[in-house]
N, C-alpha and C positions, 0 to 999 in steps of 0.2 A: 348634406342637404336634407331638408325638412319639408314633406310632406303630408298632408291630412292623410292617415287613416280612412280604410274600409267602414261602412256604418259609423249610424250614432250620427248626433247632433251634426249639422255643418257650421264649419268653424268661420267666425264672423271676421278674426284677424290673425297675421301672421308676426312676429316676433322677433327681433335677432337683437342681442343685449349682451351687455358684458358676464354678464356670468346667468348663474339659473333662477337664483330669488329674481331678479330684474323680470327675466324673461317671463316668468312667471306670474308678476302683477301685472305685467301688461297683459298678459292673454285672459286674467282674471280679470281686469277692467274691460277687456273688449267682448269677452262673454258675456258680462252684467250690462250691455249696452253704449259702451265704449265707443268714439270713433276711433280711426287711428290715429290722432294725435292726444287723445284722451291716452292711449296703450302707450302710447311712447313719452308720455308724462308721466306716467305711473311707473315704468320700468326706470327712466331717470330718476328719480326720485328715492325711486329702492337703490338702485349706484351710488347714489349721495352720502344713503347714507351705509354701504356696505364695503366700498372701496375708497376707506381712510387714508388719507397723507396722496393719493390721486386726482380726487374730485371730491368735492361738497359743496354744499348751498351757498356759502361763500366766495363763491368766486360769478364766471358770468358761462353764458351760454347762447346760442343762436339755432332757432328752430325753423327748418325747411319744411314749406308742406305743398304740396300739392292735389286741390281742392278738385274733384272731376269738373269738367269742362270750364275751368277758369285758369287765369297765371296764377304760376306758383310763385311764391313767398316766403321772403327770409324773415323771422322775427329777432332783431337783434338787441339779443338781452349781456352784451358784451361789456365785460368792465369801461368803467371808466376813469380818466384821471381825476383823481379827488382835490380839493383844496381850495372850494371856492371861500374869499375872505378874510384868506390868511395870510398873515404879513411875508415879505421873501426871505424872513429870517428862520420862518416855520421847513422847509422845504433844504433838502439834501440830510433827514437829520433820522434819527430811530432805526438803524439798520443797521443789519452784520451780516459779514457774507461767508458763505459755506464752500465746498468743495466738496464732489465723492471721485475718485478718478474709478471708483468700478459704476456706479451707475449711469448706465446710456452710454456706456463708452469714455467717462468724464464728465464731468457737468459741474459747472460754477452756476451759482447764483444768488441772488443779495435777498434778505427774509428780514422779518422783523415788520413792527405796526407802521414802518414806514415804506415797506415794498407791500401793503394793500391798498387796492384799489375799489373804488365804487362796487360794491359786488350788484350785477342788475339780470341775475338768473331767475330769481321768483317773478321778477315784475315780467320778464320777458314769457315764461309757462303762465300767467295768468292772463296776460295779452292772448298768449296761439288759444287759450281755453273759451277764452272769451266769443274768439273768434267761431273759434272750429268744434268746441267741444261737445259733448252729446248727454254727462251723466255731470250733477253735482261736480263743485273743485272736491268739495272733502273726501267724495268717494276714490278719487285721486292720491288722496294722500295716504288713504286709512293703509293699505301695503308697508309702506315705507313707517308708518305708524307702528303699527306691530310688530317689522321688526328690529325696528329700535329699542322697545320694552324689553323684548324677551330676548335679545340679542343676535348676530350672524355669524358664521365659518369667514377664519381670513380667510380671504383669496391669494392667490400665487402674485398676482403682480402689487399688491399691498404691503403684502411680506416681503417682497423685496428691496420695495421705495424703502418700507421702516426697516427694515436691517442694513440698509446702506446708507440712508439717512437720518433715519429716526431722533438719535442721540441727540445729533448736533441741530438738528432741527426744532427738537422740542423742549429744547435746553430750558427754555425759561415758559415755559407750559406743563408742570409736573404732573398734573391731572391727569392731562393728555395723555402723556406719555405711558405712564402706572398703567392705564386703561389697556395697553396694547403689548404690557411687558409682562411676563411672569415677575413672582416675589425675588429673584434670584436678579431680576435686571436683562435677561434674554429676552428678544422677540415673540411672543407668540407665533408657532408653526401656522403653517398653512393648515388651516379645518377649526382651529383651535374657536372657540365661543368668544366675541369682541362686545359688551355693551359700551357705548359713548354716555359718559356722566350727561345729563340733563337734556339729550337731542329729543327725546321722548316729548317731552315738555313743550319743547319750541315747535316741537311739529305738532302737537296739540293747539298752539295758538295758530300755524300757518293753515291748518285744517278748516277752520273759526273763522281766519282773519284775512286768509290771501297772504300777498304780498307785504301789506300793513303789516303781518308779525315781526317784519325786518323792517319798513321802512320808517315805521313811526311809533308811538308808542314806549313802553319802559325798554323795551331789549333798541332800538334805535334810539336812544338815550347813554344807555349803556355803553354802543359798541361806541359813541360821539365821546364819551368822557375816559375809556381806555384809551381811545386813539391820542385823545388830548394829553393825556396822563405821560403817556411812553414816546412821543414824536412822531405818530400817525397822523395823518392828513384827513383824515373821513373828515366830516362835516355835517351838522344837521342839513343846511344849505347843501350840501351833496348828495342828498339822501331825499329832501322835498325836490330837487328838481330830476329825479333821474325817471328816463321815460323809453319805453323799449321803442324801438324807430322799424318801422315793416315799410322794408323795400320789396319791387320787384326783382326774384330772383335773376340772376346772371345766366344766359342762355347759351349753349352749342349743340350744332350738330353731331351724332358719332355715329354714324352707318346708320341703323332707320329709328334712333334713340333721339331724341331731344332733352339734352342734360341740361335741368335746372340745378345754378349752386350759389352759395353765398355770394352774394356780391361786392362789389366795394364799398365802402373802404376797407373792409375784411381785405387781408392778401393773400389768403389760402384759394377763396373761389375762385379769382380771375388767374392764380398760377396754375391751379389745377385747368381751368379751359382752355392755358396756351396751350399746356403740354399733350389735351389729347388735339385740338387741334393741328398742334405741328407733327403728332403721330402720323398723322394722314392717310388712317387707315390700315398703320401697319398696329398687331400681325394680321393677316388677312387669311391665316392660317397656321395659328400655332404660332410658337418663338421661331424666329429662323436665327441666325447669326447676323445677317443683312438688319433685322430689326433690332436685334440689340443694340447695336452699333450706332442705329438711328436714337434707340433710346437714350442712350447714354449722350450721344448730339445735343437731343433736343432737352434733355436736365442742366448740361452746360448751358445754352443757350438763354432757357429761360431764368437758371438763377443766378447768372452773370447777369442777368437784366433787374431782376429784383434789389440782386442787392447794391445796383449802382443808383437805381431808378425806388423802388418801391419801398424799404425798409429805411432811407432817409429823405424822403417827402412831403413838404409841407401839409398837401392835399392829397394824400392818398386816394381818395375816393378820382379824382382827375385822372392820378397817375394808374391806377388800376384800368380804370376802361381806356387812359392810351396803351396799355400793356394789350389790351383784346381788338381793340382798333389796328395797332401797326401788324399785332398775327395775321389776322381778315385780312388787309391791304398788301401786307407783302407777302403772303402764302410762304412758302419753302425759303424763300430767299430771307427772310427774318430769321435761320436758323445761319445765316452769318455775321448777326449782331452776338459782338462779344458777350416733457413733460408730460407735461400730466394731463391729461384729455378722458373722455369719454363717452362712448357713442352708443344711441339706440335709433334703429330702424323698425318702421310699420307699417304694413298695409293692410285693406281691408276691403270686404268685400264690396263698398259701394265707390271705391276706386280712388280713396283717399291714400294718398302717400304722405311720409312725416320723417322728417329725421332729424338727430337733435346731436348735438354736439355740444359738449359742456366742458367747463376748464375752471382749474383753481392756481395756474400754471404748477410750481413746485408745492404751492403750501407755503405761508409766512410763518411756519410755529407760532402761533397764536389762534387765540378763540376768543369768541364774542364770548366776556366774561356770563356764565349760570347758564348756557345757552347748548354747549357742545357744537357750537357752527364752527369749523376750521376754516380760517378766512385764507384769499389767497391771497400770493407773491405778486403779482401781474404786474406791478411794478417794478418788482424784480428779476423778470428773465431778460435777459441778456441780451438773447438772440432777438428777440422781438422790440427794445428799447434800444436801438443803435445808437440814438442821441444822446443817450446817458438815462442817469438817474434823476428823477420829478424834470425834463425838459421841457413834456409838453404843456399846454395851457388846461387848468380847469375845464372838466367839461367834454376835453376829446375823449373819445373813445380809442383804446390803445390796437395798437395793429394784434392781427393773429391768422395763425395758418389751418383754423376750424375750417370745413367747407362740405357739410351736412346736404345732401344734392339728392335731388327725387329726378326721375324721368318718365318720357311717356313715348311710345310708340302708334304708331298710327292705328294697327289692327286693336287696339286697347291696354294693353301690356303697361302696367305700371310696377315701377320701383323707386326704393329707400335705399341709401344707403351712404356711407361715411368709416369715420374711422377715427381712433385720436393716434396721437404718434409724434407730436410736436412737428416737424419741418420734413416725419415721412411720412404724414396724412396727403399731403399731395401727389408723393410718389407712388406709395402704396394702391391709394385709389387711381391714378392714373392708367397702375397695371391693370386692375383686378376689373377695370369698363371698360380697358379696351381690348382686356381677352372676350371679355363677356359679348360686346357689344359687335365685336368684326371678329375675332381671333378664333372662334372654334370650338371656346369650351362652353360648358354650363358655367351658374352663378358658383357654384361649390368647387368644381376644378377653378377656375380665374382667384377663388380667394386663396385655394390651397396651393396654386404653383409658385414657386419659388422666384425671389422680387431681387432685386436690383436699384442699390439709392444711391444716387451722387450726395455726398456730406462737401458743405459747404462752409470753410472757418472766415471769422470775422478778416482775416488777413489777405483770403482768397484760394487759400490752401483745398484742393481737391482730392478727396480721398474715395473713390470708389467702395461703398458697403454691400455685400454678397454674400444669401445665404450659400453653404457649403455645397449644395444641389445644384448649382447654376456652373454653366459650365460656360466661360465669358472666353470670348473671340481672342485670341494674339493679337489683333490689329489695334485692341483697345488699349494703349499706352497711356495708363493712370496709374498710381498705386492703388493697393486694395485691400482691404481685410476682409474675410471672412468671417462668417456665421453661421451658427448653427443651423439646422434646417428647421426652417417657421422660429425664427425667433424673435422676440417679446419687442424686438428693437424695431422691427420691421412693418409694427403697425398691430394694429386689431379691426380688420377689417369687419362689418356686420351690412349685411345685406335682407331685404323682405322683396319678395314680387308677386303681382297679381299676375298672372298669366290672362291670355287675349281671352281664354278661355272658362277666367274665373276661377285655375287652381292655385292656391297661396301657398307659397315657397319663400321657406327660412335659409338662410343662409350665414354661419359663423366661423370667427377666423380661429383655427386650433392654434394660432400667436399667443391667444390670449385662452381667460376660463369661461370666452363668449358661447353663449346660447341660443337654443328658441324655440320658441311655443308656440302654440297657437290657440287662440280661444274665440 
């Protein structure tokens, strides 16, 4: 846990990022006059562009904030399904599908200019900026600007996407590839110096230009005549009509916390509000065995309801708040109904909270040609397109398990926080609020104790996940596999709090190379 230092300047904001560049331009943009969502645009941004084949600008994103004395707010810059005005002969077509049986445990997924989707991540950070922001967009950018010039250190969890899938991923992306390989054809180690051909350039126009550097102009030209080129769906008409949509965020009580989190049609927020919900306060002191017990109940529970209810849904956005609605109404008794992410949290000292959750799901292997933007898959993860492949209509926005969530306490106590983890960002966060919130610990104990995820296969298949540390009940008859202690699978939790009393507390998960600063 991260504290301000003795003397010297008082720090304006607090930080928690995936790694330390991130951390670091946010605390630099909130020292230069930053709000906190100004910090935690600037630390996404440096992620973008430092954790290759994870996250980049091409894909979408959804930013939580919570403004002092007003509702907080989702800004949802989430992919969407491309394809408006193309014939139905355009659609199921430009795509090949991969496998790694070592990363995540396994993992299929379908890639190519035909698993991208609408990418609406800039439109959505120049929407929160617009709103909430305190200094210039460029000043935002200039971070992630420099160092894309002069280049980053891969990080561990980068290194390991592109060592388990690199290859086959960026088969027909040779650029790309070269960029992240030694001359012998190996991965670049973890630390090793990564420059991305031409990202430089394009974030020179996004600095300039906003949003417009992608939406219109020669590079959305570009990305319109690749996609046409290879069996992509983007569209000019996908690209002039895409617009980030700011909900009120999705509300719960947890002990004297008020969790604001994505809301629907997202289905990360409202699964995360059953689950602490149906918690009901447990632990109220620590893990007991009694609680786990419950915990493992209430994961059944909720994603036996998801995935009969939520992940095949015409109206997700419906079906989410009757998933929050039948919790509320039938309290306990509802507990007898049968990728690639990444996350920055901020606070600050005039009581802004912000958290930003961003996705490119796998990575399509492909780039917006002269550009270095690695576009995403979204249309191709699996987990999250039940109905198949191109299903939905132009225009929807695709489900996801993001759920970037600020809260507030009555004596003034604000926080940030999230996580990516693909379908353990729910669990993950479920634990780490409600150690925090009723259980006992600090923010830094809750992220570092050892987690607990029910994995849920498309068939219905139940496999209890457990780091090696957790020492799980007899009573709980599931199968299980273990894991290492704090392991990568298990989330990257990042947390920021103002304390009642004005002191800023960073908090990062050792899952991941997450950090934090403060400036």
């Amino acid at each position: 846990m991260h504290r301000p230092s003795a003397g010297g300047e008082a720090a304006r904001v607090v930080v928690a990022a995936p790694n330390r560049m991130s951390a670091d331009a946010g605390a630099r943009v909130g020292a230069e006059g930053g709000s906190a969502v100004d910090a935690a645009l600037a630390a996404m941004l440096v992620t973008l562009v430092t954790e290759p084949g994870v996250v980049s600008v091409g894909g979408g994103a959804f930013v939580t904030v919570a403004p002092p004395g007003k509702p907080a707010v989702t800004v949802d810059g989430y992919v969407e399904m491309p394809g408006r005005g193309l014939p139905p002969s355009a659609f199921r077509r430009g795509t090949r599908d991969i496998h790694s049986a070592e990363y995540a445990g396994g993992t299929s997924m379908t890639v190519g200019h035909g698993s991208v989707g609408t990418p609406g991540l800039l439109a959505a950070f120049e929407e929160a900026h617009r709103r909430y922001g305190h200094v210039p967009w460029h000043v935002l950018v200039e971070p992630a600007l420099e160092i894309s010039r002069s280049g980053f250190p891969l990080g561990a969890a980068a290194n390991y996407y592109l060592r388990t899938l690199g290859k086959d991923l960026l088969a027909e992306d040779p650029e790309s590839l070269a960029a992240l390989e030694h001359p012998d054809g190996t991965v670049k180690g973890v630390g090793e110096s990564v420059v991305v051909p031409h990202l430089a350039a394009f974030l020179e126009k996004v600095a300039r230009e906003g949003a417009a550097a992608l939406f219109a102009g020669d590079v959305a030209q570009t990305l319109v005549d690749d996609m046409a080129a290879h069996g992509g769906l983007v569209t000019r008409a996908d690209l002039d009509a895409f617009e980030p949509v700011v909900r009120r965020a999705a509300g719960v009580q947890v002990g004297d916390w008020l969790i604001a989190t994505n809301p629907p049609p997202s289905i990360g927020g409202p699964v995360l509000a059953a689950m602490l919900l149906l918690l009901d306060g447990r632990p109220a002191d620590k893990w007991s065995d009694d609680d786990l017990e419950r915990w493992v109940a209430v994961q059944r529970a909720v994603l036996r309801h998801r995935a009969a209810e939520l992940d095949v849904a015409t109206d997700r956005a419906t079906a989410g708040q009757a998933l929050l609605d039948g919790v509320v109404a039938g309290g306990q008794k509802w507990l007898g109904v049968a990728p690639s992410t990444a996350h920055v949290s901020v606070v600050d000292v005039e009581g802004f909270a912000c958290s930003v959750t961003a996705s490119s799901g796998y990575s399509a292997g492909v780039t917006i040609p002269g550009t270095g933007v690695w576009l995403n898959n979204c249309l191709g993860e699996h987990e999250l397109n039940r109905g198949g492949l191109h299903t939905l209509a132009p225009g929807e926005r695709l489900a996801s398990n993001m759920a970037p969530s600020v809260a507030r306490r009555p004596d003034g106590a604000v926080l940030a926080i999230g996580s990516p983890g693909a379908d353990r960002i729910t669990t993950a966060l479920a634990q780490v609020i409600a150690s925090f919130a009723h259980g006992g610990y600090d923010l830094q104990e809750a992220i570092d104790r050892p987690r607990v995820h029910l994995g849920r296969a498309a068939d219905g298949t139940e496999v209890l996940h457990h780091e090696e540390d957790v020492v799980l009940p007899a009573s709980i008859m599931l199968p299980r596999r273990s894991h290492p202690a704090r392991a990568m699978f298990m989330g990257g939790v990042a947390a920021a709090l103002r304390e009642a009393d004005g002191t800023l507390v960073g908090a990062a998960d050792p899952r991941r190379s997450g950090a934090v600063a403060l400036g």
